[in-house]
C-alpha positions as CSV (number, residue, x, y, z in Angstrom):
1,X,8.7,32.2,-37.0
2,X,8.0,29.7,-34.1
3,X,8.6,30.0,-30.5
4,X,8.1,26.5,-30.1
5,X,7.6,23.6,-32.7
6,X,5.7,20.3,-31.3
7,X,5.9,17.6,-34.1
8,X,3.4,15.2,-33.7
9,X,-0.2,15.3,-31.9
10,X,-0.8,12.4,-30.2
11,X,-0.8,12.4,-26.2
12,X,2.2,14.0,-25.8
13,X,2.0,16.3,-28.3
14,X,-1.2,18.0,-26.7
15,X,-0.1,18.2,-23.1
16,X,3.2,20.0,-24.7
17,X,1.2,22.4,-26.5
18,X,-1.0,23.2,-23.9
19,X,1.7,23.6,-21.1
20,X,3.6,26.0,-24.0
21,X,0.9,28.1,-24.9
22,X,0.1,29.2,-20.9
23,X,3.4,31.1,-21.6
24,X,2.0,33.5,-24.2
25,X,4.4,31.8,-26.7
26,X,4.0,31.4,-30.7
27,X,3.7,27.2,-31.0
28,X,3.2,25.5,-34.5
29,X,1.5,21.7,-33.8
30,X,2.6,20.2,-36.8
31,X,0.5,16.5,-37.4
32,X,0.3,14.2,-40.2
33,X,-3.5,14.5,-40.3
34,X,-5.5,17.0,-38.6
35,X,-8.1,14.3,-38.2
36,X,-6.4,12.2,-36.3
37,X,-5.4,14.4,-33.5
38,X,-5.6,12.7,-29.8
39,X,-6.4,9.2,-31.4
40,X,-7.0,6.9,-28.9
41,X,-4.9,4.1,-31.0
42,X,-5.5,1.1,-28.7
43,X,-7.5,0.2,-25.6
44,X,-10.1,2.6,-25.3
45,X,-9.1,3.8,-21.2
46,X,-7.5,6.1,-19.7
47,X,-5.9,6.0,-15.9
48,X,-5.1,2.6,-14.0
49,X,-3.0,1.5,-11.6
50,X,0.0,4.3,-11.6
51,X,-1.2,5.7,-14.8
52,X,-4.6,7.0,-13.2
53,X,-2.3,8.7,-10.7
54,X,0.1,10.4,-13.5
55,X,-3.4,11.5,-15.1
56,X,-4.8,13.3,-11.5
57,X,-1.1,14.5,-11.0
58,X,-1.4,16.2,-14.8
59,X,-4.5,17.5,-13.2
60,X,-2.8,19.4,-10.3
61,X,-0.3,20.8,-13.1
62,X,-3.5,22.3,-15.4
63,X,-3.2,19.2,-17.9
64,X,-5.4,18.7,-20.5
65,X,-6.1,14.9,-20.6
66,X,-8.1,14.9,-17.1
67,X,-10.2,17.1,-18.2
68,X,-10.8,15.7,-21.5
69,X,-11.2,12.1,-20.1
70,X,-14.1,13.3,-17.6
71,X,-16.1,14.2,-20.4
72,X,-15.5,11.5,-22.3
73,X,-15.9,8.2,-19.5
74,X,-18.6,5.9,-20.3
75,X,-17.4,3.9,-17.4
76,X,-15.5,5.4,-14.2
77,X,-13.9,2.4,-11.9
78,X,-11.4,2.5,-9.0
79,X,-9.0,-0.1,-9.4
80,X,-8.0,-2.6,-6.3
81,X,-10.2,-1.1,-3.5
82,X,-9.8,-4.3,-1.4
83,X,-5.6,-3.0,-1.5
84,X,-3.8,-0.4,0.2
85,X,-3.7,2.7,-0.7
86,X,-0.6,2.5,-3.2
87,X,-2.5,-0.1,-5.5
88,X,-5.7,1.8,-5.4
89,X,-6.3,3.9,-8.9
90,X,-9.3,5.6,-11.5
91,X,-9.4,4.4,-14.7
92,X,-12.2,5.3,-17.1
93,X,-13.5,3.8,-20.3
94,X,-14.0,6.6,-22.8
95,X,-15.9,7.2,-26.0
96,X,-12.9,7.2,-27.9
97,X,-14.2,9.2,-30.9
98,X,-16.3,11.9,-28.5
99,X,-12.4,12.3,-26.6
100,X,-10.5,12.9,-30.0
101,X,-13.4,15.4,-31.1
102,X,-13.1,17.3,-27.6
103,X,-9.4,17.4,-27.5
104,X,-8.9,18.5,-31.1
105,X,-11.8,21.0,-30.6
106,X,-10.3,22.4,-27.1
107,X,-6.5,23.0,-28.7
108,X,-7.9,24.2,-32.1
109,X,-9.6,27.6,-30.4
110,X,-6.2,28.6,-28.2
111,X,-5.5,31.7,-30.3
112,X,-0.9,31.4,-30.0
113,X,-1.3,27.7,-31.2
114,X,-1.3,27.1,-35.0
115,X,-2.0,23.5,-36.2
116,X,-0.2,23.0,-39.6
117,X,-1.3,19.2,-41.8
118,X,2.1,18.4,-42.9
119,X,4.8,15.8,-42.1
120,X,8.9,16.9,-40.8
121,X,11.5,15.5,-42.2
122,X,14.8,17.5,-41.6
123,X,15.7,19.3,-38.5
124,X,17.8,22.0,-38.7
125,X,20.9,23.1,-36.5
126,X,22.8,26.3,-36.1
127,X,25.7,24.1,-34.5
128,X,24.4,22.7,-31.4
129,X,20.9,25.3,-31.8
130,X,17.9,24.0,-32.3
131,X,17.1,26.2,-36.0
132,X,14.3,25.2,-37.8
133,X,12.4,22.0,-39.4
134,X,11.4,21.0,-43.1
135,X,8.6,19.5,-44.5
136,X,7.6,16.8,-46.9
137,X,5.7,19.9,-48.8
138,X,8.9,21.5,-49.0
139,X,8.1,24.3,-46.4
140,X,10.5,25.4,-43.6
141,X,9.1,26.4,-40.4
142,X,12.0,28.9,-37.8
143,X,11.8,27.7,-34.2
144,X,13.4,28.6,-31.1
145,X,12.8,25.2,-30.0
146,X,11.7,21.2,-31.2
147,X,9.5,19.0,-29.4
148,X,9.4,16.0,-31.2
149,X,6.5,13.4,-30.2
150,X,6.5,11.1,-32.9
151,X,4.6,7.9,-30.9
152,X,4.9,4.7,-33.3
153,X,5.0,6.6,-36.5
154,X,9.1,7.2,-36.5
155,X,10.0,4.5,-39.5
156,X,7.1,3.0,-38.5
157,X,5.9,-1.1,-40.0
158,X,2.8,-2.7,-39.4
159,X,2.6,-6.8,-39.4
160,X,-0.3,-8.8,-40.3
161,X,0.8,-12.3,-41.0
162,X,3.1,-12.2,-44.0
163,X,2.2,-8.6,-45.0
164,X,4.0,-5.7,-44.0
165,X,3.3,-1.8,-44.5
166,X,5.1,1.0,-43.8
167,X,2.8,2.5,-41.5
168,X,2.1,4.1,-37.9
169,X,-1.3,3.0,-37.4
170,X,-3.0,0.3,-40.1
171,X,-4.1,2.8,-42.8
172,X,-1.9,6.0,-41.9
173,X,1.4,6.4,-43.5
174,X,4.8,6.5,-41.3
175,X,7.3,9.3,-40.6
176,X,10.5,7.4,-42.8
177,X,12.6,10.5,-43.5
178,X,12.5,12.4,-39.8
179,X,14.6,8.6,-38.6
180,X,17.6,9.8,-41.0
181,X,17.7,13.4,-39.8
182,X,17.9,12.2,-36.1
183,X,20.6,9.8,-37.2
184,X,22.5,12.1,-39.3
185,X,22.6,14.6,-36.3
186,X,24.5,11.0,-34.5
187,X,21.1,10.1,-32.2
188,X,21.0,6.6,-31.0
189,X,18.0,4.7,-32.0
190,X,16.6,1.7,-31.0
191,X,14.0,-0.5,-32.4
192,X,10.3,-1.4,-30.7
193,X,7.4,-3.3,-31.3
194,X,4.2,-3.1,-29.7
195,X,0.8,-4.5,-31.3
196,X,-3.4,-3.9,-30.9
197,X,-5.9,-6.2,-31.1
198,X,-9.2,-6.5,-33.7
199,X,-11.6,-4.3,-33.5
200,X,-15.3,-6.5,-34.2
201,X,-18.9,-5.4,-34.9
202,X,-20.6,-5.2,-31.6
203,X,-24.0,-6.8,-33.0
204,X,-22.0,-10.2,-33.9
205,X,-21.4,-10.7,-30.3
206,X,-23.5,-12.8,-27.7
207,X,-23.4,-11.2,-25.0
208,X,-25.5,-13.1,-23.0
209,X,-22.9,-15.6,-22.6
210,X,-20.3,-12.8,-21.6
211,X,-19.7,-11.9,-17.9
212,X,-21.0,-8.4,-17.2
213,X,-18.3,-5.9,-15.6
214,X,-19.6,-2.9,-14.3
215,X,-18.3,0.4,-13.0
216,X,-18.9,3.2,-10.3
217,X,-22.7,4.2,-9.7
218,X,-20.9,7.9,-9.1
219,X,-18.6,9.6,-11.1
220,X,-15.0,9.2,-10.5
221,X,-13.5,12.5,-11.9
222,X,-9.8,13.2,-12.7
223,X,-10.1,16.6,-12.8
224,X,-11.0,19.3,-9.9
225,X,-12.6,21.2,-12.5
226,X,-15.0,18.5,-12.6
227,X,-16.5,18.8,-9.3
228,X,-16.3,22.8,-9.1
229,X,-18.3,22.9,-12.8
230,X,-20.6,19.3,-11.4
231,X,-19.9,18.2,-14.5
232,X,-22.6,16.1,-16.1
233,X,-21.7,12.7,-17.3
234,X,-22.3,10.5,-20.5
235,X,-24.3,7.3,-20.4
236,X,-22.3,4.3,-18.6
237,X,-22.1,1.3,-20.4
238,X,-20.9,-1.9,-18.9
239,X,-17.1,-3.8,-20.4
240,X,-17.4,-7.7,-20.7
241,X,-15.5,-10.5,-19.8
242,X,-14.4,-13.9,-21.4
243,X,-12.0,-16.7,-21.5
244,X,-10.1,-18.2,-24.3
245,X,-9.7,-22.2,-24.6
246,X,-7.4,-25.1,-25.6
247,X,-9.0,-24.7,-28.8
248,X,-7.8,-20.8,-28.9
249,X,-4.7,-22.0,-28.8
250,X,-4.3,-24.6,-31.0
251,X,-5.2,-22.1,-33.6
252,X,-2.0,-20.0,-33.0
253,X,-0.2,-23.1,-32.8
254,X,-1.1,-24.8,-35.7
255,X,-0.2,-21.5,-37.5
256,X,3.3,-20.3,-35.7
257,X,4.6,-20.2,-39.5
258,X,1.6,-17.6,-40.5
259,X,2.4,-14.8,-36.9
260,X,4.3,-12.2,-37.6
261,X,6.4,-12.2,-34.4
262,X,7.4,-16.1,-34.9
263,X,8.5,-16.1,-38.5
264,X,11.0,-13.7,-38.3
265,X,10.1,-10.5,-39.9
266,X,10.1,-8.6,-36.7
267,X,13.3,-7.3,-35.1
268,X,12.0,-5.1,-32.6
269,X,11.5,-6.1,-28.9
270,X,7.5,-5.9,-27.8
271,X,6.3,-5.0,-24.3
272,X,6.6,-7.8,-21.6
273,X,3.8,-6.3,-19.6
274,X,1.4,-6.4,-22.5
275,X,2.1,-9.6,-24.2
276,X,0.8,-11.1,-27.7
277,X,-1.5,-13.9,-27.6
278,X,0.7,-16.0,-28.7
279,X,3.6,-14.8,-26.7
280,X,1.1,-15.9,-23.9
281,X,0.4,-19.5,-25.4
282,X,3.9,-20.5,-26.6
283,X,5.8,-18.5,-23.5
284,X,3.4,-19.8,-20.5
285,X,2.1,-23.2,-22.4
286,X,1.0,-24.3,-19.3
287,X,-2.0,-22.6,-18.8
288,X,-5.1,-23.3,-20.6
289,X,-6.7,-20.3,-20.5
290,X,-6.3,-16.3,-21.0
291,X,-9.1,-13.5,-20.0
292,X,-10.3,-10.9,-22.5
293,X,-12.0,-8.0,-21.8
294,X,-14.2,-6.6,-24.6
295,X,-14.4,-3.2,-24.2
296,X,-16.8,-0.9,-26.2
297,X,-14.9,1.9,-28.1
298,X,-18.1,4.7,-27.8
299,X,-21.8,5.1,-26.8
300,X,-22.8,4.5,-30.3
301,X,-20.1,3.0,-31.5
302,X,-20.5,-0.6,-33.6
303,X,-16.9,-1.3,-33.2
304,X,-15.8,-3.4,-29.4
305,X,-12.1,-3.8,-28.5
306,X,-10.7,-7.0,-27.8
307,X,-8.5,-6.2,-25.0
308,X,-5.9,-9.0,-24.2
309,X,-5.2,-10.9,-27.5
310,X,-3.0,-9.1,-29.8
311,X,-2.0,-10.8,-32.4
312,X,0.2,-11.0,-35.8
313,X,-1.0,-13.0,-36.9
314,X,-2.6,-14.0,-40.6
315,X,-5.8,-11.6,-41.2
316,X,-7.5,-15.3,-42.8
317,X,-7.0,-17.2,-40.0
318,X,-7.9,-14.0,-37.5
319,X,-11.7,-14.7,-37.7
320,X,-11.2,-19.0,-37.2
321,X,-9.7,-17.8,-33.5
322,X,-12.0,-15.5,-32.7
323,X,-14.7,-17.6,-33.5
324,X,-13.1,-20.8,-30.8
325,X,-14.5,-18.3,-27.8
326,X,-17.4,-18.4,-25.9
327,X,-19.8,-16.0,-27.2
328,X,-17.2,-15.2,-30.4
329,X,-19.2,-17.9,-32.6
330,X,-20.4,-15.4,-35.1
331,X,-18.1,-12.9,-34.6
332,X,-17.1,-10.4,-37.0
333,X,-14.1,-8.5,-37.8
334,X,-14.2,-4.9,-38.9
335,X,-10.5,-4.2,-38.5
336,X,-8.1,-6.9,-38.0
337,X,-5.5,-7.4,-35.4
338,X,-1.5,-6.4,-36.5
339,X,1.5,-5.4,-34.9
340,X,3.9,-2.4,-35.3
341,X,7.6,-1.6,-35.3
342,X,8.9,1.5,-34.5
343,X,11.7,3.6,-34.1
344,X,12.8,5.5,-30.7
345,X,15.8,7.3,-29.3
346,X,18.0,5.8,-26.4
347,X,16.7,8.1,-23.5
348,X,20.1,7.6,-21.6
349,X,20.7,11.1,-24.3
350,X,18.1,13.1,-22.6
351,X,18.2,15.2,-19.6
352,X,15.9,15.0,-16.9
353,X,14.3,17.7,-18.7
354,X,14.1,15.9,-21.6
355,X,16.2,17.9,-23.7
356,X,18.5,16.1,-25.5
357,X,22.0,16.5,-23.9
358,X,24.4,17.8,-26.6
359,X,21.2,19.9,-28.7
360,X,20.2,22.6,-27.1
361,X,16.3,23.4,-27.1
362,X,15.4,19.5,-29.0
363,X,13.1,17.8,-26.8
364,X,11.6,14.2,-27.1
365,X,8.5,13.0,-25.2
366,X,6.5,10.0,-25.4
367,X,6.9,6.8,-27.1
368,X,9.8,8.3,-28.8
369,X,11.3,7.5,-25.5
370,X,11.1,4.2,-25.2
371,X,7.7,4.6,-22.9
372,X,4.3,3.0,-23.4
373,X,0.5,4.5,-22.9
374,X,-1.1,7.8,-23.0
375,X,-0.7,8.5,-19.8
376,X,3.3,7.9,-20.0
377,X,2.8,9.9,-22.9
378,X,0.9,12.8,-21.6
379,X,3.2,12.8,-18.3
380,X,6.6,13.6,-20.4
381,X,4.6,16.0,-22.5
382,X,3.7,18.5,-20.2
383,X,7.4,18.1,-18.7
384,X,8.9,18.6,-22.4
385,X,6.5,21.8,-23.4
386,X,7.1,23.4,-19.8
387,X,10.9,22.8,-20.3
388,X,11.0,23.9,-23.9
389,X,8.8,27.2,-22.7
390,X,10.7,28.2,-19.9
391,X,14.1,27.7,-21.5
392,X,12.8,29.4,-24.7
393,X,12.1,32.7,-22.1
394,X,15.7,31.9,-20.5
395,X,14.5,30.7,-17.3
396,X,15.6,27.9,-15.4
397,X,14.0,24.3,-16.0
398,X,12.8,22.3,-14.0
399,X,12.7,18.7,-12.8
400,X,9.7,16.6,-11.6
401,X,11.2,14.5,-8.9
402,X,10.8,10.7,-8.2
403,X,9.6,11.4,-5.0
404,X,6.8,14.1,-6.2
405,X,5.1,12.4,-8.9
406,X,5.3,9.0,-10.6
407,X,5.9,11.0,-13.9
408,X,9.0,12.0,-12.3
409,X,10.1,8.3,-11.5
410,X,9.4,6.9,-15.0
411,X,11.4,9.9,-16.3
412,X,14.5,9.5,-14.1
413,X,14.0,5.5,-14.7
414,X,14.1,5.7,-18.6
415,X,16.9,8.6,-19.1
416,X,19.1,6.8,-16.4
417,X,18.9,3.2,-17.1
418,X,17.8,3.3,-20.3
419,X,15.1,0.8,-21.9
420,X,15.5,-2.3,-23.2
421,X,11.8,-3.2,-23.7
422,X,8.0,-1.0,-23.7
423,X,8.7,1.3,-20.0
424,X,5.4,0.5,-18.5
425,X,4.5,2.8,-15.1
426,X,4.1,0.0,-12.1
427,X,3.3,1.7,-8.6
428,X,6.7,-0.9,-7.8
429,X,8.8,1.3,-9.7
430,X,8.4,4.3,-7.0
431,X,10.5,4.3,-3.3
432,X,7.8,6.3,-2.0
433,X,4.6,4.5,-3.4
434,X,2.6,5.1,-0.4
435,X,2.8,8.6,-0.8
436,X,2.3,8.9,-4.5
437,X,-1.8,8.8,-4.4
438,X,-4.7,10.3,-5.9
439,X,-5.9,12.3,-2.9
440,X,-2.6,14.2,-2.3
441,X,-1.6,14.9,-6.0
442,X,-2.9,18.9,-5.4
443,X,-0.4,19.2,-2.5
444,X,2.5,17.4,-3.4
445,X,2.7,19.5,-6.9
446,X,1.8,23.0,-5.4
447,X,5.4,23.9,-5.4
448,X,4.6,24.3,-9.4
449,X,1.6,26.1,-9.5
450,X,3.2,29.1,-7.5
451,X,5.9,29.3,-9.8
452,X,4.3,29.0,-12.9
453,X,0.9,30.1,-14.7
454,X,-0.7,26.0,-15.4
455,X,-3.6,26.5,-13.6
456,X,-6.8,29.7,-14.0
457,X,-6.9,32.1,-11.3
458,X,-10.3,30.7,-9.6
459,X,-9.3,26.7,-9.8
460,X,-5.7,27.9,-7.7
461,X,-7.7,29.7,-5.2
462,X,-10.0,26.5,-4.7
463,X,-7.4,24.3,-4.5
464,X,-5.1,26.5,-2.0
465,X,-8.5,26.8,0.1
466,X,-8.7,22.9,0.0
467,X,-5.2,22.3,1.4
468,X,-5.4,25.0,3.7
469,X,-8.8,22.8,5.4
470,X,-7.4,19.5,5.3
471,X,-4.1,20.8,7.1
472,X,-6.3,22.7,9.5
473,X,-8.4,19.5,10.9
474,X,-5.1,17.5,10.3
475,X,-4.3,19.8,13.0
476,X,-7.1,18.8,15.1
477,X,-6.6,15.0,14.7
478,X,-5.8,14.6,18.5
479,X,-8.3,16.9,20.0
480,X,-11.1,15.1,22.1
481,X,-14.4,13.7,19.8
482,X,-17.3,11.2,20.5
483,X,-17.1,7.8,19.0
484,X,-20.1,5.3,19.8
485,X,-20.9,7.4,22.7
486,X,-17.4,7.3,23.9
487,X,-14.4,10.0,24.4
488,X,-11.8,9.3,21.7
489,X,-9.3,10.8,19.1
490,X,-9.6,10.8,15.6
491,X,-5.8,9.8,15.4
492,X,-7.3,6.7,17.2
493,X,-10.3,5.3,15.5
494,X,-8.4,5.6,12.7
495,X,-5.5,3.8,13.5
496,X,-7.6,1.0,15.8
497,X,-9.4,0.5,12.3
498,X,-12.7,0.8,13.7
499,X,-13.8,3.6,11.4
500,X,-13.9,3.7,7.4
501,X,-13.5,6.2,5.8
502,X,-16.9,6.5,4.6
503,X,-18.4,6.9,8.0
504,X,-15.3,9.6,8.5
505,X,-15.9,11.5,5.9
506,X,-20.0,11.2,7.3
507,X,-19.1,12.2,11.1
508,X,-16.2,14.7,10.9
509,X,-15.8,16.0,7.5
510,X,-18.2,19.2,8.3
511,X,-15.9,21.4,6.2
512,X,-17.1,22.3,2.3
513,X,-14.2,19.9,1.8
514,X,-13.8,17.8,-1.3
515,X,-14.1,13.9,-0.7
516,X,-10.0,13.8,-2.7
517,X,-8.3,16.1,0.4
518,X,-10.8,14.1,3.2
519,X,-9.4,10.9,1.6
520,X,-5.6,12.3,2.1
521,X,-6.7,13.3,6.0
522,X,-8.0,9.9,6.6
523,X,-5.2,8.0,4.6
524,X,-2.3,9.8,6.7
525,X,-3.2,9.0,9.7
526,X,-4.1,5.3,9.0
527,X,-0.4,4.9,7.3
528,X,1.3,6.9,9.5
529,X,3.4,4.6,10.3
530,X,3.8,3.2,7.4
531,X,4.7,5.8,5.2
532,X,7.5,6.6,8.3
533,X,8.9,3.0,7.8
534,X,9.1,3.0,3.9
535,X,11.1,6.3,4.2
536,X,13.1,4.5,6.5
537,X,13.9,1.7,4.2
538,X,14.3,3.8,1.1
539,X,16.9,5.8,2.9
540,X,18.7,2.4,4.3
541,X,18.9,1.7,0.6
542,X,20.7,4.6,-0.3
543,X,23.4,4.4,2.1
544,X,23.9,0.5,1.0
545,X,25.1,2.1,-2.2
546,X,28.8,0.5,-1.6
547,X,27.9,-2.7,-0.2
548,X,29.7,-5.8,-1.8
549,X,27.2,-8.7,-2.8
550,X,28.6,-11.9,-1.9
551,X,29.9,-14.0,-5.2
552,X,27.8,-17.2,-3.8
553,X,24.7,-14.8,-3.0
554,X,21.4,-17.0,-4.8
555,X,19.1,-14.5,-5.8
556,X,16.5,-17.1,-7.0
557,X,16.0,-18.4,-3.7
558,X,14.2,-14.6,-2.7
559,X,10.5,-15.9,-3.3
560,X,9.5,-12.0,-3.7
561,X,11.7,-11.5,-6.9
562,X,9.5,-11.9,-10.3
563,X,10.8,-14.1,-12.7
564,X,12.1,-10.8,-15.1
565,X,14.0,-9.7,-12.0
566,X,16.0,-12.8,-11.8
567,X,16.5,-12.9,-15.3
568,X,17.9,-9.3,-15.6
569,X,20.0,-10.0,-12.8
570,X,21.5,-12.8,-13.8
571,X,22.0,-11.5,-16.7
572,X,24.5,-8.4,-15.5
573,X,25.5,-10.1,-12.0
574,X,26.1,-7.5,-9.9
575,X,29.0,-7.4,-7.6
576,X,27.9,-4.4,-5.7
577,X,24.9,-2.9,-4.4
578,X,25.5,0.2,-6.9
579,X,25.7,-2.0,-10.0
580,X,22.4,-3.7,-8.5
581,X,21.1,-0.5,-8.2
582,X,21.7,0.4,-11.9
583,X,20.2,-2.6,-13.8
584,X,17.3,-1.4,-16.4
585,X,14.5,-2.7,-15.1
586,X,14.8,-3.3,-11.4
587,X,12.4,-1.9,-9.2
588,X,12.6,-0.5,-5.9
589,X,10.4,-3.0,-4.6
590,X,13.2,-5.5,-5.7
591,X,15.6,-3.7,-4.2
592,X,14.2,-4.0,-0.6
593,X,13.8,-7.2,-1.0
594,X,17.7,-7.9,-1.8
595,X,18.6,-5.9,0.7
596,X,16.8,-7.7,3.8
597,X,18.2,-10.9,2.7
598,X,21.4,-9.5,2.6
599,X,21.1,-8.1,6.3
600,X,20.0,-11.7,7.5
601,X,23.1,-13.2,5.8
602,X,25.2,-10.3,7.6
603,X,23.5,-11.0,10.8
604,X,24.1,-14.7,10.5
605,X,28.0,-14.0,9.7
């Protein structure tokens, strides 16, 4: 008997078994293939805009992906540093194989976690009580409690032209029979499609005609531990850019009748934030070109992902569009590029816990959810194994809010509105996105660590020490310092924008304080201000909950609004605020803009 059953180890599947097992509890990790564990299954990267903020926030809650990914990088870069603060991110590159060897290697050796090679197939319930699974060998395994992280393998069909398989990923069998348990037990499902690109042999390239994109000379760690252990780095290899052409495109249009997605044999609805190429060249015809980035998927690796043109379509006519790019003219495929269908649950039936609402103890994380990306993945994870744990040892559980963490706002967004495409994390989706950051993920999650044992004795006490310096010369700001030979504050310099925070961190950082905490000093003061304002307008918002919208209000004449936001609301047409406030898909940054257009038209009445 299990404490805890996690099916499925993908992303979310390992930050659930982590969290669990911190608990002294019995988990079974039950995967399809042991050898397969943590697969990075598309773009070889972890962090980005938002995302690299979820992954440093899974670092102040003792994650495991942070840690994993640091010794993994082959290419640390921070995202948008020309932006403000909210737009600013970490990603890495990562040796995709080296991180699947380290992660299946770090959860193997934790003594109350037993990996079991099979696949589930029936859940069982003692009325409303999570009981028990079964398995395609015919074993049953007693829980007190069911995590399932399935990612893309629930019912699972891969696309390549005409051809379909039932599979997760191209060459690994799906999960068909787990579907008809959750639908038996009356779970919603809906159906999703998401696809990868080729993966081509590194030595057919010409990369001397590709544009060289490099990363950070220094490291760019997600984890603390990191910079407490200095934490010696792989090689860094540089990622590649190129340009498709008119001749690209006349490939996929000359061959509509041979993709996947265009002759009808997929239902499900893909990602609009990570389109197909030819979604791209039939949906914005206009322009003429598309970038790739070609990515390398290890240091020794021979195999280079084609980031940015997904296809379905035809594996013989794969290598003829390839070939129409710059650089591409002897390219060669070693896996081809297909698309997958999938089954996941309407989150609307999950708490903010992520328990389901009428089951007690059956969690769902990850794609299951309706979510796309590791780090989305990871996120609801370590929310689903700290729930399941806690509720297992009859304790209370616990909600990450939208104002704490960005894993808090995609969870609330996806189990309130629902999702009727791919949930992708945007720094728009968050009310407070000047306060979600990289340099203040330690503080604004602190609240958890003190509750709860996710983080070793020694990295607590470093981090408590950290916070307690930064609030200390925080303290200080307005005390009297030289600046070019001048009396001054720091609260000054700052906010007159004559210092960087380089030369800040050089002049008044004397402290053993790490560069993440003097980053959160010198950003506070800066947006001061700022951050006052946004509060401002998010509360604003939440008193216009009531408002009528005027029947003859034109949303399309707000120059802000992206073209989805129009279309969803014109799609529901909102009479109220509230109703605004409740369409799938609209984001904050939406909302604020709606609502000082409507104050103008009020003023002008």
């Amino acid at each position: 008997m299990f404490d805890i059953i996690v099916c499925g180890a993908g992303h979310a599947g390992l930050e659930a078994s982590y969290v669990a097992s911190k608990f002294d509890l019995r988990i079974a990790l039950i995967t399809m293939n042991y050898d397969t564990i943590a697969q990075i299954s598309c773009n070889p990267s972890i962090g980005g805009i938002s995302k690299g903020i979820v992954v440093k926030d899974l670092d102040a809650l003792g994650g495991l992906m942070p840690q994993i990914s640091d010794k993994a990088a082959i290419q640390f870069k921070k995202l948008n540093t020309k932006k403000g603060p909210a737009m600013q991110a970490i990603r890495h590159q990562i040796d995709k194989y080296y991180y699947s060897k380290l992660a299946t290697e770090f959860i193997s050796r934790i003594p109350n976690i037993t990996i079991i090679q099979d696949e589930i197939t029936n859940i069982l319930l003692d009325k409303n009580e999570i009981k028990g699974i079964e398995t395609k060998r015919g074993m049953q395994y007693i829980c007190k409690s069911l995590i399932i992280t399935s990612g893309t393998f629930l019912n699972g069909k891969i696309f390549i032209g005409k051809y379909s398989s039932d599979n997760g990923r191209l060459g690994e069998f799906a999960s068909k029979d787990l579907s008809g348990s959750l639908k038996d037990m009356g779970i919603r499902l809906k159906r999703f499609k998401t696809g990868t690109p080729a993966r081509v042999k590194k030595s057919s390239i010409n990369f001397e005609k590709l544009e060289k994109q490099y990363g950070s000379e220094k490291p760019l760690f997600f984890s603390i531990k990191s910079y407490i252990n200095n934490e010696k780095n792989l090689p860094q290899l540089p990622c590649y850019l190129v340009h498709t052409n008119e001749k690209t495109k006349k490939i996929i249009i000359e061959h509509k009748n041979d993709i996947a997605l265009y002759s009808g044999m997929i239902s499900g609805i893909g990602p609009r934030y990570c389109p197909s190429f030819e979604d791209k060249v039939f949906k914005f015809a206009d322009k003429e070109k598309h970038q790739i980035f070609i990515e390398p998927e290890g240091i020794d690796a021979e195999t280079m992902y084609l980031n940015g043109i997904s296809t379905s379509l035809a594996e013989k006519y794969q290598k003829d569009l390839l070939q129409t790019i710059e650089g591409f003219e002897n390219i060669e495929i070693i896996k081809p590029a297909y698309a997958v269908e999938y089954d996941i649950i309407d989150p609307v039936q999950l708490k903010h816990t992520l328990e389901l609402k009428n089951i007690h103890n059956l969690f769902f994380a990850g794609q299951i959810n309706g979510t796309s990306g590791y780090e989305e993945a990871a996120g609801q994870g370590f929310v689903a194994g700290l729930n399941s744990a806690l509720s297992v040892m009859n304790i209370e559980q616990v909600t990450i809010k939208r104002e704490e963490s960005y894993i808090g706002v995609m969870i609330d967004d996806i189990i309130t509105k629902s999702v009727d495409e791919p949930y992708r994390l945007f720094t728009a989706r968050a009310e407070a996105r000047l306060e979600l950051r990289n340099d203040n993920a330690y503080e604004r999650l602190s609240k958890f660590n003190k509750n709860y044992p996710l983080l070793d004795k020694d990295t607590k006490r470093i981090i408590e020490e950290q916070i307690s310096l930064k609030r200390k010369i925080l303290l200080s700001k307005d005390s009297t310092v030289l600046f070019n030979e001048k009396k001054t504050t720091i609260d000054k310099i700052i906010k007159q924008n004559v210092l960087n925070f380089e030369d800040f961190e050089k002049l008044y950082i004397h402290e053993n304080l790490f560069s993440d905490f003097a980053e959160s000093i010198f950003l506070e003061i800066k947006y001061e201000g700022y951050i006052e304002h946004e509060k401002q307008i998010v509360e604003r918002i939440k008193n216009r909950k009531n408002f009528n919208i005027p029947e003859d209000f034109d949303f399309t004449a707000i120059k802000t609004l992206s073209i989805e936001t129009k279309q969803r609301i014109l799609k529901y047409k909102p009479k109220t605020f509230y109703e605004l406030l409740n369409i799938p898909g609209i984001k904050p940054t939406d909302l604020i803009s709606i609502e000082i257009s409507l104050r103008k038209i009020s003023r002008i009445n």
